[in-house]
TORPA-4810 file (N, C-alpha, C, O; in nm, 3 decimals):
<nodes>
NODE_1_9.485_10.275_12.816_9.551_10.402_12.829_9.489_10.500_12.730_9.448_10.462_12.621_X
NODE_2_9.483_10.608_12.764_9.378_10.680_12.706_9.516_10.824_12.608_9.620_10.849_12.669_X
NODE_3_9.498_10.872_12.514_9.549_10.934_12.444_9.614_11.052_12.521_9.546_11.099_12.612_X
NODE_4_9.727_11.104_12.499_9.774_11.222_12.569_9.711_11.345_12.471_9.678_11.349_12.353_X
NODE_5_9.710_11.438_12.577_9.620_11.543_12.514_9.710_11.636_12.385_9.672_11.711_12.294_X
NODE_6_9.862_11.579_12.439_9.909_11.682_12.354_9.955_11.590_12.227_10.060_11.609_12.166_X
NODE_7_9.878_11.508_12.204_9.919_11.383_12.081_9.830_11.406_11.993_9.712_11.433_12.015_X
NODE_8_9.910_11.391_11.842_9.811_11.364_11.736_9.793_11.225_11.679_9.843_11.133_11.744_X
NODE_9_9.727_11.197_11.566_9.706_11.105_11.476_9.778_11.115_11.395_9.788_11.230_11.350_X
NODE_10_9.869_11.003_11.328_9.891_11.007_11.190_9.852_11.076_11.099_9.925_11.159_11.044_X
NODE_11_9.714_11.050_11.061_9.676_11.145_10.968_9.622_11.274_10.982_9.574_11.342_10.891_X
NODE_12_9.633_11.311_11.127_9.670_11.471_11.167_9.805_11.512_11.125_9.825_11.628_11.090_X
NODE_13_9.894_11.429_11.124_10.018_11.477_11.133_10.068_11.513_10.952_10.125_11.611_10.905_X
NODE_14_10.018_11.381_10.884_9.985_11.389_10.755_9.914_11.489_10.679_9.936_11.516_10.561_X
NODE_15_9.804_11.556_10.773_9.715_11.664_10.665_9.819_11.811_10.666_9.846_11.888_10.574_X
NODE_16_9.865_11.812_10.823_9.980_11.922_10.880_10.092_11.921_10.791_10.139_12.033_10.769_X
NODE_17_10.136_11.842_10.745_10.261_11.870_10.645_10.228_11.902_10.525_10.282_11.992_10.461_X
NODE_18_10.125_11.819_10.480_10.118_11.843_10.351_10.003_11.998_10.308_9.962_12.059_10.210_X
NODE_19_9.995_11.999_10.445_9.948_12.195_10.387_10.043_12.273_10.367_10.025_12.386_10.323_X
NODE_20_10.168_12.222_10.399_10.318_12.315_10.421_10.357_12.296_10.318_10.457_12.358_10.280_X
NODE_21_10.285_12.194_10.227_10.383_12.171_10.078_10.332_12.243_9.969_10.217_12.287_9.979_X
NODE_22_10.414_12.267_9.841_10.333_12.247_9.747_10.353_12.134_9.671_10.454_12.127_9.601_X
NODE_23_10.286_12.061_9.674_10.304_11.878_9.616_10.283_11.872_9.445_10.204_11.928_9.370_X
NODE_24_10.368_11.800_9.429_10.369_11.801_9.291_10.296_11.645_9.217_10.288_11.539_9.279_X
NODE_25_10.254_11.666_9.088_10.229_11.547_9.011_10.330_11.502_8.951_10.411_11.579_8.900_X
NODE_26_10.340_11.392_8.948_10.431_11.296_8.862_10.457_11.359_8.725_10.569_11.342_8.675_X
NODE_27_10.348_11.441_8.650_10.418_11.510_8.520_10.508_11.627_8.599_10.627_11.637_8.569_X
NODE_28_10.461_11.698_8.679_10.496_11.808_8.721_10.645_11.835_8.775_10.721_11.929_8.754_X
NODE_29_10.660_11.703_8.866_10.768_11.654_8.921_10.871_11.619_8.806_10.982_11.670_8.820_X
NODE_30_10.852_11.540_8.696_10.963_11.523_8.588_10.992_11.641_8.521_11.100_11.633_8.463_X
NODE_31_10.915_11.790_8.502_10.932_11.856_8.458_11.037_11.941_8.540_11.120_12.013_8.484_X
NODE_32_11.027_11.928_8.668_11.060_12.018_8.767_11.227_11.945_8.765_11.316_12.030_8.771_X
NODE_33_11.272_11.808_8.758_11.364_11.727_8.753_11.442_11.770_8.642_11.564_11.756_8.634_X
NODE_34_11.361_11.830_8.546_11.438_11.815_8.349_11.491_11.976_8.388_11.599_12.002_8.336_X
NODE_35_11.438_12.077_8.464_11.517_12.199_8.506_11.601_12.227_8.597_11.660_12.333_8.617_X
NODE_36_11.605_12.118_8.658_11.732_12.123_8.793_11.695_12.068_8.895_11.782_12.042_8.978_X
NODE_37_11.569_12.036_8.921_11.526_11.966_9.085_11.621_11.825_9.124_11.667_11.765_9.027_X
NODE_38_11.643_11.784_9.228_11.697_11.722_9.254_11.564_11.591_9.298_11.473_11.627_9.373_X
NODE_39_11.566_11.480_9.256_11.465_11.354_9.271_11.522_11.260_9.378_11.633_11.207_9.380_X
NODE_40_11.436_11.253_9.454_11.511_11.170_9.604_11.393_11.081_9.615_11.274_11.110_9.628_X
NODE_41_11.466_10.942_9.606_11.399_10.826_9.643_11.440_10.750_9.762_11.547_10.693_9.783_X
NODE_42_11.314_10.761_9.851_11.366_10.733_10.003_11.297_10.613_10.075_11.271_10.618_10.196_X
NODE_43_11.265_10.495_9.989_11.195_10.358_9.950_11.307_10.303_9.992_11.409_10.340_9.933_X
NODE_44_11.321_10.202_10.101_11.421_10.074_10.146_11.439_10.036_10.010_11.371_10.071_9.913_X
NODE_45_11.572_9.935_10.015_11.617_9.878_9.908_11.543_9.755_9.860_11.552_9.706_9.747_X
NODE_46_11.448_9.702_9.986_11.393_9.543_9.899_11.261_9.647_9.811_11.201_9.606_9.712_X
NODE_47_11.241_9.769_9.871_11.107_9.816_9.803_11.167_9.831_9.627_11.121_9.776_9.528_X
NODE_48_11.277_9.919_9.638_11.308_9.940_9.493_11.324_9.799_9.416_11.293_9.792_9.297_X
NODE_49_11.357_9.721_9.464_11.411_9.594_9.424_11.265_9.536_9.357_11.265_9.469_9.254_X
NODE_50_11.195_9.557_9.400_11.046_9.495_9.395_10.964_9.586_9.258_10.936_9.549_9.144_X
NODE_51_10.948_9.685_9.311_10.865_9.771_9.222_10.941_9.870_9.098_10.877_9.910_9.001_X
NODE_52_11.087_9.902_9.119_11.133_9.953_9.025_11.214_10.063_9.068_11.223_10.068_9.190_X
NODE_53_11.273_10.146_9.011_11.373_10.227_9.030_11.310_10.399_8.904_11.280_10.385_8.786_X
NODE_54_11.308_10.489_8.953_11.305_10.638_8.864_11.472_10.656_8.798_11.569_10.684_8.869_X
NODE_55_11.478_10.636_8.672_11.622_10.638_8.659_11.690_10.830_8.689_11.621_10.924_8.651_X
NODE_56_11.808_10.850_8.748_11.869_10.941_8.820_11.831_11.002_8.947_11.868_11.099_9.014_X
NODE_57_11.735_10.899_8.956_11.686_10.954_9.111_11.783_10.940_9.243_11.805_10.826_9.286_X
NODE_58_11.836_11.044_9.302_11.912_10.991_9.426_11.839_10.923_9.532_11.737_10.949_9.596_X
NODE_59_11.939_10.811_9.532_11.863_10.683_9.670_11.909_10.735_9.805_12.016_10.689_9.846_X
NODE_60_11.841_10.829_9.884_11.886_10.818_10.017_11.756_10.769_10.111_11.653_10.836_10.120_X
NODE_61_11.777_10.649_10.176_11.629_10.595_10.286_11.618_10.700_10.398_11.690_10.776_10.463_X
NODE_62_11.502_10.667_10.386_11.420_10.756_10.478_11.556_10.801_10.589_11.630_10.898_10.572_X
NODE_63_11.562_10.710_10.697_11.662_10.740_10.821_11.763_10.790_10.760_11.861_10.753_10.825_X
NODE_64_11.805_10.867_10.654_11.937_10.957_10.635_11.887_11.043_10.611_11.971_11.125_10.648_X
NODE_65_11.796_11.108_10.569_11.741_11.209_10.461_11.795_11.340_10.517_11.854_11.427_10.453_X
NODE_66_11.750_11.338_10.729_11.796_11.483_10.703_11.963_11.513_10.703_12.010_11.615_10.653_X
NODE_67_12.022_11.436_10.749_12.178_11.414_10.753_12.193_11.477_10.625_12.279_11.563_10.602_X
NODE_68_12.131_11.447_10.565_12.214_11.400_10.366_12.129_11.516_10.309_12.129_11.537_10.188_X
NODE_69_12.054_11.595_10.399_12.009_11.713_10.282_12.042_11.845_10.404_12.040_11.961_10.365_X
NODE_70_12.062_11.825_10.501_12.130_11.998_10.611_12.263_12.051_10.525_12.369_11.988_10.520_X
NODE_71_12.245_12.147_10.473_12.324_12.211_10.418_12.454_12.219_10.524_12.573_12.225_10.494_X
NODE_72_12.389_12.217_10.668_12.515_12.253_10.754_12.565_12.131_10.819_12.634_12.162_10.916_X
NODE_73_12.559_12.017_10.804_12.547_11.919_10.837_12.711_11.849_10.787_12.770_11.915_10.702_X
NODE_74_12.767_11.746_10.829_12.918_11.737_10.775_12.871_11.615_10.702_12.959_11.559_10.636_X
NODE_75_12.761_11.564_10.700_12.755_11.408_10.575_12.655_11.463_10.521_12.554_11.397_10.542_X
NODE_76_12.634_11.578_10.446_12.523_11.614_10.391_12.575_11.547_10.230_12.696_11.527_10.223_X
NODE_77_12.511_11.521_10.133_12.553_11.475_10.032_12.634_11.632_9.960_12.637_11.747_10.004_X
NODE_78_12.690_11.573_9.838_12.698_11.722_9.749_12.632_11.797_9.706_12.652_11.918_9.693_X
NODE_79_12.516_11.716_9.667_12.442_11.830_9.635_12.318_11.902_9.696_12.217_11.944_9.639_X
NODE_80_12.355_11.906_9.835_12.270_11.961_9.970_12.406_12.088_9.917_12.518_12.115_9.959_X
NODE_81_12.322_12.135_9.810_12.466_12.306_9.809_12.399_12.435_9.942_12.469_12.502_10.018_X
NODE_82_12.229_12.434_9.931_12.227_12.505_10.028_12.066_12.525_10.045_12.003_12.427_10.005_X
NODE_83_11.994_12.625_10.093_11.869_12.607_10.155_11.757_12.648_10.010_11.635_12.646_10.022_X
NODE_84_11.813_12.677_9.907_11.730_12.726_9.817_11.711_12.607_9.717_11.646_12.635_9.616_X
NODE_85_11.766_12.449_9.733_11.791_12.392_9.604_11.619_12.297_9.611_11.574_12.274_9.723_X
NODE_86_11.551_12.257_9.506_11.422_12.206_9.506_11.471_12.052_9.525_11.548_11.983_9.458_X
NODE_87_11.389_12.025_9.652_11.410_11.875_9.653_11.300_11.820_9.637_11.209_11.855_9.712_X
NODE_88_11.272_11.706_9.523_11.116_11.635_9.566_11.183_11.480_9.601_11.282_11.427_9.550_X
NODE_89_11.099_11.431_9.700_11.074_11.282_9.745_10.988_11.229_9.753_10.887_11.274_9.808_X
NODE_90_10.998_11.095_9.692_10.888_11.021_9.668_10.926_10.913_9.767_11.033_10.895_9.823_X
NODE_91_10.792_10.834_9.775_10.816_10.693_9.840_10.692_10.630_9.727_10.648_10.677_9.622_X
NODE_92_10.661_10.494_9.806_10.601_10.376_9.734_10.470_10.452_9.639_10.456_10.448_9.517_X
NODE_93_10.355_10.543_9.776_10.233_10.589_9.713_10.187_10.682_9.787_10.074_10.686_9.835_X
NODE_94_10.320_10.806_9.805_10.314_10.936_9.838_10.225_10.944_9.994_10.124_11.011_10.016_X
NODE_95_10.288_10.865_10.075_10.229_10.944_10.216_10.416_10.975_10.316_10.463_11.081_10.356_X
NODE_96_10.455_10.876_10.321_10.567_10.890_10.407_10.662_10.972_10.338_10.754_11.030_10.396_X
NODE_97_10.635_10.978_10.190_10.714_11.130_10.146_10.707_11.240_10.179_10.804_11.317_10.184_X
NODE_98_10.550_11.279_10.219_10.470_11.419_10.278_10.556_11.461_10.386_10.624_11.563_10.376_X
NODE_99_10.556_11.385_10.491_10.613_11.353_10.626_10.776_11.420_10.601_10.824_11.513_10.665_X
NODE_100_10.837_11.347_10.497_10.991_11.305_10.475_11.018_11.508_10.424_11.101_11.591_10.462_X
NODE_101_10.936_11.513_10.356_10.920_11.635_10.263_10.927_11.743_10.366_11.027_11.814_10.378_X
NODE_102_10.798_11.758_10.455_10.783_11.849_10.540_10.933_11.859_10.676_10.957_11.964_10.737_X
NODE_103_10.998_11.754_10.692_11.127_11.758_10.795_11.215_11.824_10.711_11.293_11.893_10.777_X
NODE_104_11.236_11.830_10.573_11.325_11.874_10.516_11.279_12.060_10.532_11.358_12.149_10.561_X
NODE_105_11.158_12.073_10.506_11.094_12.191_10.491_11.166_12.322_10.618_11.207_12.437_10.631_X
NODE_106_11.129_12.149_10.710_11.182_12.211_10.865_11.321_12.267_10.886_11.332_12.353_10.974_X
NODE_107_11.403_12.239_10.835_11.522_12.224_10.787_11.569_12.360_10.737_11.673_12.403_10.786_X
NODE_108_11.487_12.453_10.621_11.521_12.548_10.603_11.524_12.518_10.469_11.564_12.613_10.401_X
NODE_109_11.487_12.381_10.382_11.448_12.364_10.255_11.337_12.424_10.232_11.249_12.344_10.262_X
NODE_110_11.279_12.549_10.186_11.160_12.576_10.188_11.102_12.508_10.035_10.982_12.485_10.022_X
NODE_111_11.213_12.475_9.909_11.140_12.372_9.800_11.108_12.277_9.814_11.088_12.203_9.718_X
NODE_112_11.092_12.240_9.932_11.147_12.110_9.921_11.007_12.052_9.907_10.933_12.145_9.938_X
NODE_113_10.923_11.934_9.872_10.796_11.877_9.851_10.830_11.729_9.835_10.932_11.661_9.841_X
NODE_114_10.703_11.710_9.813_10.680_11.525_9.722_10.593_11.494_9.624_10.502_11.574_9.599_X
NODE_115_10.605_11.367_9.547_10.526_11.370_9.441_10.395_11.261_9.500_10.392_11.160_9.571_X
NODE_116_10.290_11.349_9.425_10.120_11.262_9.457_10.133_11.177_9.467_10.239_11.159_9.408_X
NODE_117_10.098_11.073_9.511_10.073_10.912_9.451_10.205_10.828_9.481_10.203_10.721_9.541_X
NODE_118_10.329_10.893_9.427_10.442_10.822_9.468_10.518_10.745_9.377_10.503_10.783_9.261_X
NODE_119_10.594_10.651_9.390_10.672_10.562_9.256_10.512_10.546_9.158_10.483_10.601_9.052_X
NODE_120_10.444_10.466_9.227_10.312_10.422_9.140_10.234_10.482_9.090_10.188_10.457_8.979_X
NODE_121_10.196_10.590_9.176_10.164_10.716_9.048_10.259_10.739_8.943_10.223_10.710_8.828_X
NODE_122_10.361_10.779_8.960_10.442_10.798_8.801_10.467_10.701_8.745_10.503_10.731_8.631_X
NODE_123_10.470_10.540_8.770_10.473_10.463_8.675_10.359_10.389_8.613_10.369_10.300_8.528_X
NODE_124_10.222_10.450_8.680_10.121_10.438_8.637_10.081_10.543_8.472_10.020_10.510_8.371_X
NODE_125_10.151_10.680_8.514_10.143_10.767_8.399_10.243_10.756_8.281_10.258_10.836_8.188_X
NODE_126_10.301_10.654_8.303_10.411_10.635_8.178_10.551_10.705_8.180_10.629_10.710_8.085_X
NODE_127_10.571_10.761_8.314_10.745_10.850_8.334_10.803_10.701_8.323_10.757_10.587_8.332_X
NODE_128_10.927_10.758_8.299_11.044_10.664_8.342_11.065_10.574_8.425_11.123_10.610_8.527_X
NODE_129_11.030_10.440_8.414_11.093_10.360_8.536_11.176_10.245_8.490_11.134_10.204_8.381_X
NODE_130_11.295_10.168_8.541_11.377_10.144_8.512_11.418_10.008_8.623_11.451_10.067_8.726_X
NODE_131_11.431_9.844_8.653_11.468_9.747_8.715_11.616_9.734_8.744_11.702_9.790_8.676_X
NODE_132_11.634_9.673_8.826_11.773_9.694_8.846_11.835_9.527_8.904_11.954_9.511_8.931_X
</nodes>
């Protein structure tokens, strides 16, 4: 079966979001966290279990994210206050965050981004990480 014309690649779909972002570094991202950003970790639970935890990071997995961040949404978390608040999300090593990042974008989060690299980038640079 031969590709539909109106289909992309993964990493078409991947370069497309992440031109929509402005992506942050793991220093950049803790700095952005220590002024008010909100840190969303969206890594299944055996992943955190495995590699580690960002301490105050909110855990919502991937399949809730946009529920839990539509401002207009009735299970949006609390602090989905409204379309201006900076959200960054990370995953394992920053690709399915891009993705996760850009639906939120879609959304009417226009802060919304992810961090480079991912958990392992920042616990490669010495931020905070924390077992549980």
């Amino acid at each position: 079966m031969s590709r539909p014309t109106d289909a992309v690649s993964v990493e078409q779909m991947l370069a497309q979001a992440r031109s929509e972002l402005k992506r942050l570094s793991p220093p950049q991202a803790h700095q952005a966290v220590a002024a008010g950003a909100l840190l969303v970790d969206i890594r299944p639970g055996w992943q955190r279990a495995a590699e580690g935890e960002i301490p105050g990071a909110l855990l919502v997995e991937r399949n809730h994210l946009e529920w839990r961040f539509d401002p207009e949404c009735a299970a949006r978390l609390p602090q989905a206050t409204g379309y201006d608040i900076q959200v960054i999300v990370f995953c394992s090593e920053g690709y399915s965050s891009s993705l996760a990042a850009d639906s939120l974008r879609r959304l009417g989060l226009h802060r919304a981004t992810d961090v480079v690299g991912g958990f392992h980038a920042w616990a490669t640079q010495g931020l905070p990480v924390q077992f549980c």
